[in-house]
C-alpha positions in Angstrom: -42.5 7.3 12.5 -44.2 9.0 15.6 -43.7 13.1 15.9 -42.8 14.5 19.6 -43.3 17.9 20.1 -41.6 19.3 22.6 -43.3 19.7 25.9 -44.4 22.9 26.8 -43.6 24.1 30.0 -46.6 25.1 32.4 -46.6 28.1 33.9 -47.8 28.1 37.6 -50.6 30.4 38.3 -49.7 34.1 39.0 -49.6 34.4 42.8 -52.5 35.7 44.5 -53.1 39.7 45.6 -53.0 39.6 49.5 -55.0 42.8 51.3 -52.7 42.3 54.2 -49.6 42.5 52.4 -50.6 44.9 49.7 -51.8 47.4 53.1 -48.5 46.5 54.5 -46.8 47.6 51.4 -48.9 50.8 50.8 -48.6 51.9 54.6 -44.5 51.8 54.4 -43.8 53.7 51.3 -46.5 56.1 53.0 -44.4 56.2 56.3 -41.0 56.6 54.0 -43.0 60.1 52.3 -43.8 60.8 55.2 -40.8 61.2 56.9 -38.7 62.9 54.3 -41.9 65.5 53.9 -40.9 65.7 58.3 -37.2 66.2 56.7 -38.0 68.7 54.3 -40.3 70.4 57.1 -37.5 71.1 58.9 -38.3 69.2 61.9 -36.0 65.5 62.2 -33.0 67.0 60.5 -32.1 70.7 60.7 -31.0 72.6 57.4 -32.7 70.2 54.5 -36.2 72.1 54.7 -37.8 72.6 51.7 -41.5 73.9 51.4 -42.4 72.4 47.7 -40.7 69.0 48.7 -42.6 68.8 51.5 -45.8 69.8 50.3 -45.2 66.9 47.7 -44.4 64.1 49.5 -47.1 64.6 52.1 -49.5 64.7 48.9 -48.1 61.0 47.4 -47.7 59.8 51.4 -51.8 60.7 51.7 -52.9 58.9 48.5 -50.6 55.8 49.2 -52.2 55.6 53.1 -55.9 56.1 51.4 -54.8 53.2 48.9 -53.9 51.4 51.8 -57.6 52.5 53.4 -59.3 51.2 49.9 -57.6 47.4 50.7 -59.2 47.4 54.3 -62.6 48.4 52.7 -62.8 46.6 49.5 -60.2 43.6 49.7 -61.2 42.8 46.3 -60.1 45.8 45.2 -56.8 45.0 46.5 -54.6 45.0 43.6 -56.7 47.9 42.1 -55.7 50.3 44.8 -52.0 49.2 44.6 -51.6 49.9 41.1 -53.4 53.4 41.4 -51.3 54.5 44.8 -47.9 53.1 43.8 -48.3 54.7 40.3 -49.5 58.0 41.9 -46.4 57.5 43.6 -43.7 56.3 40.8 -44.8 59.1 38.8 -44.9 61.9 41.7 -40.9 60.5 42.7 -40.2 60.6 39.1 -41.3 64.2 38.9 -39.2 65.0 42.3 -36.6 63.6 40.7 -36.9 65.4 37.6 -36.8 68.7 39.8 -33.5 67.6 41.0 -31.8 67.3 37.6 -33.3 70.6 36.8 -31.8 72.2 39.8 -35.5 73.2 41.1 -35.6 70.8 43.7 -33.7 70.3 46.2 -30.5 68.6 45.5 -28.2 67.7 48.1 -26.8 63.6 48.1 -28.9 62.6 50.9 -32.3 63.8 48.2 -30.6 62.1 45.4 -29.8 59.0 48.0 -33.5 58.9 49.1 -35.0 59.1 45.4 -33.2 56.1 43.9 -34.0 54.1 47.0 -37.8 55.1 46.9 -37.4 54.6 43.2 -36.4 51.0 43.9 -39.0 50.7 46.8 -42.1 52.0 44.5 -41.0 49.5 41.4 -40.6 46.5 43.2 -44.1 47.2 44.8 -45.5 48.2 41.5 -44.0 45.3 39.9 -45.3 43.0 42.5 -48.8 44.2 42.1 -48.8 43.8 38.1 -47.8 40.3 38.4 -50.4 39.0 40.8 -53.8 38.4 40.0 -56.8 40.0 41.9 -58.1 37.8 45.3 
């Protein structure tokens, strides 16, 4: 009597860590900071300024574009700088959001709105960048 084991299933190769797209990634939660640090500035949407908000997101928007810099100088570093920038950035959003719940922050819908989308944005990204392998 002959034993079959079952086949194992092979699991394709994790895809690869683009530059390109983990620059392109980087550079549009950047330009998403950065316009809700314009919003809390006071200058694209009148009455939602607020000065620690601002300060903030202009802080996580600068490491996330100088992540972005890091894949256009060391591509092999790719992944490296997405993991660093978007994590910078999970845990700076999770701290805004924290704020919020505390009633520090600001706290109107369209900041809780924004959160849970850039919530969403940063842990797909994040996600993305765990699961590929360096170039």
């Amino acid at each position: 009597m002959v034993s079959r084991s079952a086949p194992t299933p092979t699991s394709a190769p994790a895809p690869v860590m683009r530059p390109g797209a983990a620059r392109a990634w980087l550079l549009t939660e950047a330009l998403v900071l950065g316009t809700a640090s314009m919003v809390h500035a006071g200058f694209l949407v009148p009455g939602y300024a607020h000065a620690a908000a601002r300060t903030a997101e202009a802080v996580i928007a600068t490491v996330l574009v100088l992540a972005a810099v890091e894949t256009w100088l060391r591509p092999h570093d790719a992944r490296r700088a997405a993991l660093f920038g978007q994590g910078f950035a999970l845990l700076g959003t999770l701290v805004g959001l924290g704020t919020i719940v505390a009633g520090i922050g600001p706290h109107t819908v369209p900041d809780v709105v924004f959160h849970a989308l850039l919530l969403s944005l940063l842990v797909m990204g994040l996600t993305w960048a765990v699961r590929c392998r360096q170039v």
